[in-house]
C-alpha angles and dihedrals in degrees: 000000000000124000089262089059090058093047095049088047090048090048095047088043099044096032092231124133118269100249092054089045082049091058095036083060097035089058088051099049090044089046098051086045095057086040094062088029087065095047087255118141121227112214108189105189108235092011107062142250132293124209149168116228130193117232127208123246098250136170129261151156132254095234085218110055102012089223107139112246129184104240104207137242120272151150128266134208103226116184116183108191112230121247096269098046084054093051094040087063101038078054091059096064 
């Protein structure tokens, strides 16, 4: 699913024209990108958490040429699905 695909979801659901449900998504979107920008979790009842996690700096290895590499320190976007959405999808099977 693309972002167009939301907003025209969000128009034919809300009954609202496509170029107001473009800038409803486009704010959330906005919204939940300056959140995790600024460190800060987003907890969605029923849907998960989103969160930025620090990674360590660790060794590794370049698979082409072996030779061992220090693969920088850097942030990571974790999501954990809440309970329900858990049990929603295992429901679809």
């Amino acid at each position: 699913m693309t972002k167009a695909d939301i907003v025209e979801r969000v128009s034919e659901g809300c009954g609202i024209t496509k170029k107001v449900s473009f800038d409803m998504v486009e704010a959330v979107f906005n919204i939940i990108k300056s959140t995790l920008e600024a460190g800060e979790e987003i907890k969605i009842s029923g849907f998960g958490k989103f969160d930025v996690r620090q990674k360590r700096e660790r060794k590794g290895r370049n698979p082409q040429t072996g030779k061992s590499i220090v693969i920088e320190a850097r942030q990571i976007l974790s999501f954990k699905p809440s309970t329900i959405l858990k049990q929603s999808l295992n429901e679809i099977k």
